[in-house]
TORKOL-4160 file (C-alpha; in steps of 0.2 Angstrom, whole numbers, padded with zeros to 4 digits, m for minus):
116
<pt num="1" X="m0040" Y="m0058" Z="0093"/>
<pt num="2" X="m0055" Y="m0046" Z="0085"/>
<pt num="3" X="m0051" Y="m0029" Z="0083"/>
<pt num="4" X="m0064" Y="m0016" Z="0079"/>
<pt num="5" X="m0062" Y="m0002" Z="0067"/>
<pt num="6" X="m0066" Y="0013" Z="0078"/>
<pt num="7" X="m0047" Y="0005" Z="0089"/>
<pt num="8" X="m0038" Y="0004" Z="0071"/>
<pt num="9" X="m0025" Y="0017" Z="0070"/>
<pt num="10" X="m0027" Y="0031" Z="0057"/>
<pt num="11" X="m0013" Y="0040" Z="0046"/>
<pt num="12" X="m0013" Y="0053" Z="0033"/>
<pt num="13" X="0002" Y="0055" Z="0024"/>
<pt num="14" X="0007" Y="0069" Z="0014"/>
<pt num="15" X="0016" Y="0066" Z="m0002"/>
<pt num="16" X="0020" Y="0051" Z="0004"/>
<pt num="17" X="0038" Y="0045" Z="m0003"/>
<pt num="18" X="0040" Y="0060" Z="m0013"/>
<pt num="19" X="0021" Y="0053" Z="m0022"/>
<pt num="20" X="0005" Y="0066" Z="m0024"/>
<pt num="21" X="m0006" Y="0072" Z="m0011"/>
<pt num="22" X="m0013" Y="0061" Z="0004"/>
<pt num="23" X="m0011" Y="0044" Z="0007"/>
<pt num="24" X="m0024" Y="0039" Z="0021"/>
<pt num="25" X="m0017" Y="0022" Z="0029"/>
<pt num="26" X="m0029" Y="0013" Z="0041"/>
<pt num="27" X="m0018" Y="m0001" Z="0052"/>
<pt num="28" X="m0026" Y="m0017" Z="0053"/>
<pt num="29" X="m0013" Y="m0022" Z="0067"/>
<pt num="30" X="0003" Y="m0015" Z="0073"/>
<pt num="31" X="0018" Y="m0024" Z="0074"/>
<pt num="32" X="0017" Y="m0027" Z="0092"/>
<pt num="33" X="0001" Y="m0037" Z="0088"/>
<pt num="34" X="0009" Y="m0048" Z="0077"/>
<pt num="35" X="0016" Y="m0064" Z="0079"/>
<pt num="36" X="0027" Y="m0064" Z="0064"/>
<pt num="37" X="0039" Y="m0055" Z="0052"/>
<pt num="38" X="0027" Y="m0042" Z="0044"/>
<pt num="39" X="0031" Y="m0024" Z="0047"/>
<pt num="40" X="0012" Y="m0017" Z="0040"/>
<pt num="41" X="m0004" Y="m0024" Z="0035"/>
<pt num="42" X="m0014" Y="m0009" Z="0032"/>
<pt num="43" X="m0029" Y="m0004" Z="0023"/>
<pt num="44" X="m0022" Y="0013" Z="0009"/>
<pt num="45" X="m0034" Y="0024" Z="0002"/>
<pt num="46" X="m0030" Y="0038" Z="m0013"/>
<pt num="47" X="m0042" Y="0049" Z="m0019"/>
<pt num="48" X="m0039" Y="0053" Z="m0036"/>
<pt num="49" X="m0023" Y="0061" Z="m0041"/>
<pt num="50" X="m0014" Y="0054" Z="m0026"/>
<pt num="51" X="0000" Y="0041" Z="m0028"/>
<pt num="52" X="0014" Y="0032" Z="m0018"/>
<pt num="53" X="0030" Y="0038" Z="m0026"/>
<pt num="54" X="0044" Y="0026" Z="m0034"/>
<pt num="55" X="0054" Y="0017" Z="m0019"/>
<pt num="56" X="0063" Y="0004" Z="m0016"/>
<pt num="57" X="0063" Y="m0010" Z="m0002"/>
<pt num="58" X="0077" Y="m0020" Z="0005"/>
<pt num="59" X="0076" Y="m0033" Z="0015"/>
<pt num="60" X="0057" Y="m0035" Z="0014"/>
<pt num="61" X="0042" Y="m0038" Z="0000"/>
<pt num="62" X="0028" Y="m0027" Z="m0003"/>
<pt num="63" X="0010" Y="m0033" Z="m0006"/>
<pt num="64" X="m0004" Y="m0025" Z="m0013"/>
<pt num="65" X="m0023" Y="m0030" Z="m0017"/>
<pt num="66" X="m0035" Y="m0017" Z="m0027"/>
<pt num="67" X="m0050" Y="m0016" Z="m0017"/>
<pt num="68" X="m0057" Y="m0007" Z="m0026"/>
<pt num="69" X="m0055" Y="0008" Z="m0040"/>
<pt num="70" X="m0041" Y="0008" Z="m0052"/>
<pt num="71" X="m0021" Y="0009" Z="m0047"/>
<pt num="72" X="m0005" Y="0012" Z="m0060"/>
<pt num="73" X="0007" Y="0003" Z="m0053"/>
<pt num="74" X="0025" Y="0007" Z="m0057"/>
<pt num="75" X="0032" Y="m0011" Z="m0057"/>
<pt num="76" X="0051" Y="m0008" Z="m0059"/>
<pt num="77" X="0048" Y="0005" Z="m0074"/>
<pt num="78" X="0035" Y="m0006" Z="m0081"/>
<pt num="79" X="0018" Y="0004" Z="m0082"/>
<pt num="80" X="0003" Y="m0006" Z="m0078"/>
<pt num="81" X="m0016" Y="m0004" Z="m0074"/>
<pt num="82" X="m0022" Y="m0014" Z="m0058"/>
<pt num="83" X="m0042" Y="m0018" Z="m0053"/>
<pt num="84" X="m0051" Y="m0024" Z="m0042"/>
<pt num="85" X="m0046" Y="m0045" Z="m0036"/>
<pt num="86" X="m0027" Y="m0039" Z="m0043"/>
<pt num="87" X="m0014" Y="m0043" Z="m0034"/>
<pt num="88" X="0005" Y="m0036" Z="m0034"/>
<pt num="89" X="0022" Y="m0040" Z="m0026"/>
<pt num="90" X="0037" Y="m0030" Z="m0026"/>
<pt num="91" X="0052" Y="m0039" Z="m0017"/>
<pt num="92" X="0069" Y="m0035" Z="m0010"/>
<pt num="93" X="0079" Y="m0025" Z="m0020"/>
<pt num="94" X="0064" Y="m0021" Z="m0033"/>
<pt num="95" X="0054" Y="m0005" Z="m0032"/>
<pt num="96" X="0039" Y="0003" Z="m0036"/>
<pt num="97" X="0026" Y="0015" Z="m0036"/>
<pt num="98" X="0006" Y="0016" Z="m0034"/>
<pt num="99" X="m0006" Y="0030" Z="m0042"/>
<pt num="100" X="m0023" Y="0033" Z="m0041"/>
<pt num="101" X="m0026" Y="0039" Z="m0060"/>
<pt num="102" X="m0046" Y="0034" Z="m0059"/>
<pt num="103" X="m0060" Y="0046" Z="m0056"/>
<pt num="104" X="m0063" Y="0035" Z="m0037"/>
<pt num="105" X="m0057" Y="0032" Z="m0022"/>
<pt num="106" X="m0043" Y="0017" Z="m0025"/>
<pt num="107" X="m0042" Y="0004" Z="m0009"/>
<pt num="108" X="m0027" Y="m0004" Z="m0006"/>
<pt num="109" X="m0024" Y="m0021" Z="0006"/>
<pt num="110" X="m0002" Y="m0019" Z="0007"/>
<pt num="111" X="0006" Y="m0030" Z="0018"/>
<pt num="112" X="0025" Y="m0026" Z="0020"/>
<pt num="113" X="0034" Y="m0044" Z="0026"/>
<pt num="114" X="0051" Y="m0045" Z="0032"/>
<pt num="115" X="0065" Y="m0054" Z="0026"/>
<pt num="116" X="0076" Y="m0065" Z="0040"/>
């Protein structure tokens, strides 16, 4: 299956989980186009300033690959710098943040998985 980008779903959230300004999320797939247990697989972008705030996740793991520009990742209180080719996982019961404190556009690969 190829899916084009002008038929990906488009999101802006505000503040999203209590974070700073907009988060635009750009699905890749929904769930009803997946065959397995992931509940996103999304594209995030945050323009400088903008974060995801600090949440937990149950039942499910979290994760992220910079793109590009530079995240702060909030991993469980500790603070640290992502850049592009990082990669992050936040699992069940963990939590975590995302902020965008560069002078660039941060892109964000996040993949949310199911637990069974």
């Amino acid at each position: 299956m190829i899916k084009r980008a002008e038929t990906m779903i488009r999101e802006l959230k505000e503040q999203m989980r209590g974070g700073n300004g907009t988060v635009a999320i750009t699905h890749l797939f929904s769930q009803d186009e997946i065959g397995g247990k992931a509940r996103l697989i999304a594209k995030i972008e945050l323009e400088p300033g903008c974060s995801i705030g600090f949440h937990e996740h149950q039942n499910e793991e979290e994760i992220f690959y910079i793109i590009s520009g530079q995240a702060t990742l909030d991993d469980q209180g500790d603070m640290q710098i992502l850049n592009p080719g990082d990669a992050a996982i936040t699992k069940g019961g963990q939590s975590h943040s995302l902020s965008n404190n560069g002078d660039s556009l941060l892109t964000v690969m996040a993949v949310i998985l199911l637990y069974c």
